[in-house]
C-alpha positions as CSV (number, residue, x, y, z in Angstrom):
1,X,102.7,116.5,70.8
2,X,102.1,113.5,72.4
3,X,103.5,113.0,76.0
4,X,104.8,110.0,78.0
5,X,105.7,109.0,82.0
6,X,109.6,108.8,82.5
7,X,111.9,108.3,84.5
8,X,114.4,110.8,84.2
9,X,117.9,111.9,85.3
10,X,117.9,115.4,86.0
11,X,121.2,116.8,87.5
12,X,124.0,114.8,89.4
13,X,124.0,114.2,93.0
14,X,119.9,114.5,92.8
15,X,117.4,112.0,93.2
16,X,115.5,111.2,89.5
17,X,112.3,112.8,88.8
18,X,109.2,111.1,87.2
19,X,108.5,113.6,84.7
20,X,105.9,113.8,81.6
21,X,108.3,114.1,78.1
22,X,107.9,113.9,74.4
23,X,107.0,110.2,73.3
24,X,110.0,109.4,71.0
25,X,109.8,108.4,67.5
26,X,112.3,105.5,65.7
27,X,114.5,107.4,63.4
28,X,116.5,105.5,60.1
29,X,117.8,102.5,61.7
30,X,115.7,102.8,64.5
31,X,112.9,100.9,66.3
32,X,109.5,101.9,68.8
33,X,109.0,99.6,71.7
34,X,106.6,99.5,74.1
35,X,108.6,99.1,77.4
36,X,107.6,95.6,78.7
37,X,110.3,96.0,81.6
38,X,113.3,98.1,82.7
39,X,115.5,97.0,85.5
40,X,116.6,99.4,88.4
41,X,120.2,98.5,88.5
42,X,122.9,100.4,90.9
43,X,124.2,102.0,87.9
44,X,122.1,104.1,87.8
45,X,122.3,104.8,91.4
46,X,125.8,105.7,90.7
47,X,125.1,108.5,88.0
48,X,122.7,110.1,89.7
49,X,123.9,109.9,93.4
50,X,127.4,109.6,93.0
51,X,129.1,111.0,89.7
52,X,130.1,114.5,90.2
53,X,129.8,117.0,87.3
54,X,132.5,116.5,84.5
55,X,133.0,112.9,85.3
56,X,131.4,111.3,82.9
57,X,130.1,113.4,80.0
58,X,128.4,111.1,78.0
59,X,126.0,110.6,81.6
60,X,125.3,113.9,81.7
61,X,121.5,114.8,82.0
62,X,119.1,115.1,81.2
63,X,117.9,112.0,80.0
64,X,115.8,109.0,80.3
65,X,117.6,106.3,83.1
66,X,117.1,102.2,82.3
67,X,119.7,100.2,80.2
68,X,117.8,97.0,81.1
69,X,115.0,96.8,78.9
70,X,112.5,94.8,76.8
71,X,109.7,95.7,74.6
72,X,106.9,95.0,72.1
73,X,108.0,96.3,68.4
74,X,104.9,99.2,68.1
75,X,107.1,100.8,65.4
76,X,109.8,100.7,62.5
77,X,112.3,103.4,61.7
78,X,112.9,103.9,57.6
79,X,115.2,101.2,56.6
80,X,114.6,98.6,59.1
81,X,113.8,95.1,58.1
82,X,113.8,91.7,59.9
83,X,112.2,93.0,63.0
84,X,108.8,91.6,63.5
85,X,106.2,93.9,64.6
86,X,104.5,93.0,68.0
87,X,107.0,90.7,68.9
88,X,109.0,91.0,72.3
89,X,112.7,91.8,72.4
90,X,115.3,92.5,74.7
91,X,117.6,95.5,74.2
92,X,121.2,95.1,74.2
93,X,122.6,98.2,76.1
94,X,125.6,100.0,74.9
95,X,126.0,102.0,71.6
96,X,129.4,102.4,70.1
97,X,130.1,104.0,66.8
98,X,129.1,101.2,64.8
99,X,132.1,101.2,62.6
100,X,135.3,100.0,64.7
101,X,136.7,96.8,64.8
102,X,135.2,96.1,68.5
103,X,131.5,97.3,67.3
104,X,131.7,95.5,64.1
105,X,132.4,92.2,66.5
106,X,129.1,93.0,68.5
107,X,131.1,94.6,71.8
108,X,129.7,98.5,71.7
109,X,131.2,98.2,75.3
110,X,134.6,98.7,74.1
111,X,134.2,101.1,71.3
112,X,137.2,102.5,69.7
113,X,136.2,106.0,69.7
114,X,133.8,105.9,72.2
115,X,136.0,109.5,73.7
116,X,134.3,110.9,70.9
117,X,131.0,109.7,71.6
118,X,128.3,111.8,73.4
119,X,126.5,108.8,75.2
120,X,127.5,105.2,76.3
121,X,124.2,103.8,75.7
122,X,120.3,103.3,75.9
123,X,119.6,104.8,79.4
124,X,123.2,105.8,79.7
125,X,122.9,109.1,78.2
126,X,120.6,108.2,75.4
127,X,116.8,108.4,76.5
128,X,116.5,104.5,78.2
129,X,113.6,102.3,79.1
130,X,112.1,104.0,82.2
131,X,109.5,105.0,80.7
132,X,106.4,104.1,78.7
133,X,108.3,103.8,75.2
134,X,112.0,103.8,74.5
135,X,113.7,103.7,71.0
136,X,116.8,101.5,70.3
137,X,118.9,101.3,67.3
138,X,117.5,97.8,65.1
139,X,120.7,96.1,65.7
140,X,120.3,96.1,69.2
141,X,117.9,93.6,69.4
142,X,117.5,90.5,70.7
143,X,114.6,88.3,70.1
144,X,112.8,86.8,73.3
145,X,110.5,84.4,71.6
146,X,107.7,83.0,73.9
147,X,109.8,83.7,77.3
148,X,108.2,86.8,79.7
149,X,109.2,89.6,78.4
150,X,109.0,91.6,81.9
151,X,110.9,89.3,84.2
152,X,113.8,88.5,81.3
153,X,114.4,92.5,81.3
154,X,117.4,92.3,84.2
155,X,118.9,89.9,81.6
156,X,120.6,93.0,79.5
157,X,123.0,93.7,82.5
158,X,122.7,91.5,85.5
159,X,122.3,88.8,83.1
160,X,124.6,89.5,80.5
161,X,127.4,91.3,82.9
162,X,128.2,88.5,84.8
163,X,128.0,86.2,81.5
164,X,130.4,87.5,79.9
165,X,133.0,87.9,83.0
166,X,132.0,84.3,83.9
167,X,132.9,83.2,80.3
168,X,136.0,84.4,79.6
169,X,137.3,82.5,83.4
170,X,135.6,79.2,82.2
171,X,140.0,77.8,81.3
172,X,140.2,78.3,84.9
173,X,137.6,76.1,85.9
174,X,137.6,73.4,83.8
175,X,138.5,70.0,85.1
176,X,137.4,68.6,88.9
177,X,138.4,69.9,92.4
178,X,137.3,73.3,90.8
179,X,136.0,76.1,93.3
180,X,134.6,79.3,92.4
181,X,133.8,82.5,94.7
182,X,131.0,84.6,94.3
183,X,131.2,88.1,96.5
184,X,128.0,90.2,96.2
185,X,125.3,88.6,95.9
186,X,122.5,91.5,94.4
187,X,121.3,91.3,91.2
188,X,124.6,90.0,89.6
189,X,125.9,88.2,91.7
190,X,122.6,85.5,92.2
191,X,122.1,85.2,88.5
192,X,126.2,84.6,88.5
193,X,125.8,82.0,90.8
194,X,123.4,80.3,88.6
195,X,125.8,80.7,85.3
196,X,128.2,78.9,87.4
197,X,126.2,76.1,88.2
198,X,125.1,75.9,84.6
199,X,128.7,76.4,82.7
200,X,130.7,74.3,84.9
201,X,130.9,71.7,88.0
202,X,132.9,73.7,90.1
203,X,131.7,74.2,93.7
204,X,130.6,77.6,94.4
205,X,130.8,79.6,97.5
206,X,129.0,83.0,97.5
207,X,129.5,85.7,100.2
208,X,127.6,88.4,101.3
209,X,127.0,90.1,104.3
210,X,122.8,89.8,103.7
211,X,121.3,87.0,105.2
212,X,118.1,86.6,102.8
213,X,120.9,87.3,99.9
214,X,122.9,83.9,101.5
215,X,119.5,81.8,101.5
216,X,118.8,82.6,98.1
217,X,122.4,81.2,97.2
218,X,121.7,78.5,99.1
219,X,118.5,77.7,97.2
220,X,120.5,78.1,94.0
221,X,123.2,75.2,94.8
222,X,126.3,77.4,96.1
223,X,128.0,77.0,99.9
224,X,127.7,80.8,101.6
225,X,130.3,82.6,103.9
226,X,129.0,85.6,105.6
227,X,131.2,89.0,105.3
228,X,133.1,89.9,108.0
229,X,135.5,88.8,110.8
230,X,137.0,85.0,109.6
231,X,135.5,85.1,106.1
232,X,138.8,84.7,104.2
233,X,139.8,81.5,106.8
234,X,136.4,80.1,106.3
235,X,137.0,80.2,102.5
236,X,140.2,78.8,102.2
237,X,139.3,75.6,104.8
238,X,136.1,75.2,102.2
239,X,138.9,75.0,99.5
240,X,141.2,72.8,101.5
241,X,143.6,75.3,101.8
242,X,144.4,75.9,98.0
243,X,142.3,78.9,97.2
244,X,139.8,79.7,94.9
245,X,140.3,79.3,91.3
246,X,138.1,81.7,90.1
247,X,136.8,84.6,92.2
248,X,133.7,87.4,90.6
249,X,133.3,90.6,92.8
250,X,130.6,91.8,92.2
251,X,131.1,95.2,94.6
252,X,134.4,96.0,93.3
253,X,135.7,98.3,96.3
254,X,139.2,97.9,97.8
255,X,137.9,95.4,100.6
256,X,136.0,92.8,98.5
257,X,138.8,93.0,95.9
258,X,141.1,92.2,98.9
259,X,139.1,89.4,100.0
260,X,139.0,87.7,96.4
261,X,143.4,88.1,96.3
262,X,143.3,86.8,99.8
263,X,141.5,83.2,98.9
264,X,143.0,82.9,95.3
265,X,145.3,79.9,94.5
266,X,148.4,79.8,92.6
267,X,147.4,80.7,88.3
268,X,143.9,81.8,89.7
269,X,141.8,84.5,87.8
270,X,140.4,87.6,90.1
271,X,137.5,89.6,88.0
272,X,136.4,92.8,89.5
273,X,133.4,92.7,87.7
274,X,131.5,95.7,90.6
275,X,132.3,99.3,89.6
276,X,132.2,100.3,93.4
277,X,135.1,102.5,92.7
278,X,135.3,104.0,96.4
279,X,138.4,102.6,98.0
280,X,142.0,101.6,96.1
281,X,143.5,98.1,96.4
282,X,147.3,97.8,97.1
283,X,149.0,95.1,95.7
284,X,152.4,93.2,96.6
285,X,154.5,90.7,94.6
286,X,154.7,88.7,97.9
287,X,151.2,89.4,99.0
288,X,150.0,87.6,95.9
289,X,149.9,84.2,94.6
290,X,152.1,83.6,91.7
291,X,150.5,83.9,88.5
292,X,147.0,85.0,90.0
293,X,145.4,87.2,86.9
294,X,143.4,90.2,88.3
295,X,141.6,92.0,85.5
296,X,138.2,93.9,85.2
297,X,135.4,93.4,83.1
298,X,132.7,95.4,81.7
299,X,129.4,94.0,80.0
300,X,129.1,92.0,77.1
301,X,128.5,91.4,74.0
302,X,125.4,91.5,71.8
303,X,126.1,88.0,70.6
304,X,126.8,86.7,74.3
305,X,123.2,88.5,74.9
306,X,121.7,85.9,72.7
307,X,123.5,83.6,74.3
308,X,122.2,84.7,77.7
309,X,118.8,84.5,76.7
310,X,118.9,81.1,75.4
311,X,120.1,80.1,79.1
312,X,117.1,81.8,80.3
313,X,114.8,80.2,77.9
314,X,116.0,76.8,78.7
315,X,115.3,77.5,82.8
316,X,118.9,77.4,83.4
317,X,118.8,81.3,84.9
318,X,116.3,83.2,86.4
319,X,116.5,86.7,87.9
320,X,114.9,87.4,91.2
321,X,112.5,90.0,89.9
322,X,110.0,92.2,91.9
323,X,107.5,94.4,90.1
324,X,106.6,98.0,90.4
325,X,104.3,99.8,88.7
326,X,105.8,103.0,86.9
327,X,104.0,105.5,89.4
328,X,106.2,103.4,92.1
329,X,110.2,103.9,90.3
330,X,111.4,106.2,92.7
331,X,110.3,103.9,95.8
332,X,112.4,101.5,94.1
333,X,115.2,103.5,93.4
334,X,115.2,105.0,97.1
335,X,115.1,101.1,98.1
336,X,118.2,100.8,95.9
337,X,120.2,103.8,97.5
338,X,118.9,102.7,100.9
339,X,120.2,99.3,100.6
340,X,117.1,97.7,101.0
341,X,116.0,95.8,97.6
342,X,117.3,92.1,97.2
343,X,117.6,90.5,93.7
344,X,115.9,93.0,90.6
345,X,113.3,95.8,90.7
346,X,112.0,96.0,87.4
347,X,109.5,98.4,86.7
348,X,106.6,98.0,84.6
349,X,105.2,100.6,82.3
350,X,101.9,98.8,81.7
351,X,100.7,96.9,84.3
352,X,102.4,94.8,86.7
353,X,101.1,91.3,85.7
C-alpha cells in the first residue's frame, strides 16, 4: 500500500496530527490530483478546536482537513472525460447529493438533503487537500489555465465566500454616493475588499482591530477604522451621517454584527458572512433602520467559482498568501488559533516555490 503525508483531523477539541495515510485512488466520477496548494482557513480551526462532539456529524473525524485546494490531474476515475491530464485545477469545495434542485444549479452549499448526507465537503468530512494527493468528484473542477496554481488555492473559500455574499448586495450599491463596510479583515475580508473595488465604485471602509490588516486595506484602495472605542461615530461621519449601504462581517459574532446594524442606512443590506457563532445579537424594531435586510451567507457556487477565477486571472484579486512547506502545517495552524497569521497560509505539498 502506498502511503502519503496528511494533515489530519483526529478528535474534536484536539489539535490536527500530521500523520502518514493510504494515498487515495479516483473512484467512477472521480479524479487524482496532485495537491499544488491547500489554504489553512479558520474553518478548520473551528472543527477541530471548537465543535463539540455531536455538533456537526458530517465533521466528525477522522479525516483529511483543507477545502481550499488546487492540483495537477495525475489521475482519472472510470467514466471521467473532459479533464485534461496534467493540467492545474481548482477544486470547488462542498459536495451535495448531486441530484436536488440546488446541486443541479451548481450550489452543493445548499443541498436539499444535505441532513442525510455524511459529509459537507472535500476537507469537510471527506478526506481534503492537506496532504500530498486529494481526490475530488470531476465536476468539481475548475480549470486554472496558466495562472499559479499554489497562490490561487485560497480562491475556493476566501475567494469565492466573499464573492458570492458580495454579489448578491451588488442592487445595493449600484449608483454614486455608494459606501460599503468591510469588518474583518483576514483572509476574506482583504480579498472582499478587492471584489469591491472591482464590482462597483462605491467607497469602501474596512475595519479591523490589526494594524498590518488596516495597511494592507489601505494598499488595496479602501478608507480603515480601527475596532474599538468611536468606531461606529467614525463610520457614520465617513458616510455623512447616512450609513453604510452595504456592510460584510466577516467575524460574524454578536459585537461585529452590532457594529454593521449600528452604521447601516435606511433599505441597507447587513451580510453576516463570519461563522463566529460565539455571542447572540439582539434586535429591536426601533434599534434598526427601516428596511435594513440582515441575512447570512454561506459560500458559493461552482459557477461563481469560475467566475472568481477569471477575476483572479485578469489581476483584479489576489490573495495575500504565505507558503509553508507540508512538514510546517501545524505551525500554521497554531499561528491561526493563536491569532497570529495575516492574509492566507497555504501549504505546499511539493515544494514551496
Amino acid at each position: 500500500m502506498t502511503t502519503m503525508k496528511a494533515v489530519v483531523h483526529t478528535a474534536y477539541k484536539t489539535f490536527p496530527s500530521l500523520k502518514d495515510v493510504p494515498k487515495p485512488t479516483p473512484g467512477p466520477g472521480e479524479v487524482l490530483l496532485k495537491v499544488a496548494g491547500a489554504g489553512a482557513c479558520h474553518s478548520d480551526v473551528a472543527i477541530f478546536d471548537e465543535f463539540e462532539e455531536g455538533l456537526n456529524p458530517q465533521m466528525d473525524p477522522e479525516f483529511t482537513l483543507g477545502h481550499e485546494t488546487s492540483g495537477w490531474v495525475e489521475e482519472l476515475g472510470e467514466g471521467v472525460k473532459g479533464i485534461e491530464h496534467g493540467a492545474a485545477y481548482l477544486i470547488y469545495g462542498p459536495v451535495g447529493c448531486g441530484v436536488c434542485r440546488a446541486c443541479t444549479r451548481g450550489q452543493d452549499t445548499y443541498c436539499e438533503n444535505a441532513a442525510k448526507m455524511d459529509y459537507a465537503g472535500v476537507g469537510l468530512g471527506l478526506d481534503g487537500g492537506m496532504a500530498e494527493y486529494v481526490v475530488a468528484p470531476a465536476r468539481n473542477l475548475v480549470p486554472l489555465g496558466e495562472v499559479d496554481p499554489i497562490d490561487a488555492a485560497p480562491l475556493a473559500d476566501a475567494g469565492l465566500t466573499p464573492y458570492h455574499a458580495i454579489k448578491l448586495a451588488l442592487p445595493h450599491l449600484n449608483g454614486g454616493g455608494k459606501f460599503a463596510l468591510v469588518i474583518g479583515l483576514g483572509g476574506l475580508g482583504l480579498v472582499g475588499v478587492q471584489i469591491l473595488k472591482a464590482l462597483t465604485g462605491a467607497t469602501i471602509i474596512a475595519t479591523d482591530m490589526k494594524e498590518d490588516a488596516m495597511a494592507e486595506a489601505e494598499k488595496l484602495g479602501a478608507i480603515t477604522v480601527p475596532g474599538g472605542e468611536g468606531q461606529v461615530e467614525r463610520i457614520l461621519e465617513i458616510t455623512g451621517g447616512k450609513g453604510v449601504d452595504a456592510a460584510f462581517d466577516f467575524v460574524g459574532v454578536g459585537a461585529t454584527v452590532k457594529t454593521a446594524m449600528d452604521t447601516a442606512a435606511r433599505q441597507s443590506r447587513v451580510t453576516i458572512v463570519g461563522i463566529g457563532n460565539l455571542s447572540p445579537y439582539e434586535w429591536a424594531f426601533l434599534g434598526t433602520p427601516y428596511e435594513a435586510e440582515l441575512v447570512s451567507t454561506y459560500w458559493g457556487t461552482v459557477e461563481e467559482l469560475h467566475e472568481v477565477v477569471d477575476m483572479y486571472a485578469a489581476g483584479q484579486i489576489s490573495p495575500q498568501v504565505t507558503r509553508y512547506s507540508l512538514d510546517d502545517a501545524l505551525e500554521a495552524y497554531q499561528l491561526l488559533v493563536d491569532g497570529k497569521l495575516s492574509g492566507r497560509a497555504v501549504i505546499v505539498p511539493h515544494g514551496k516555490k
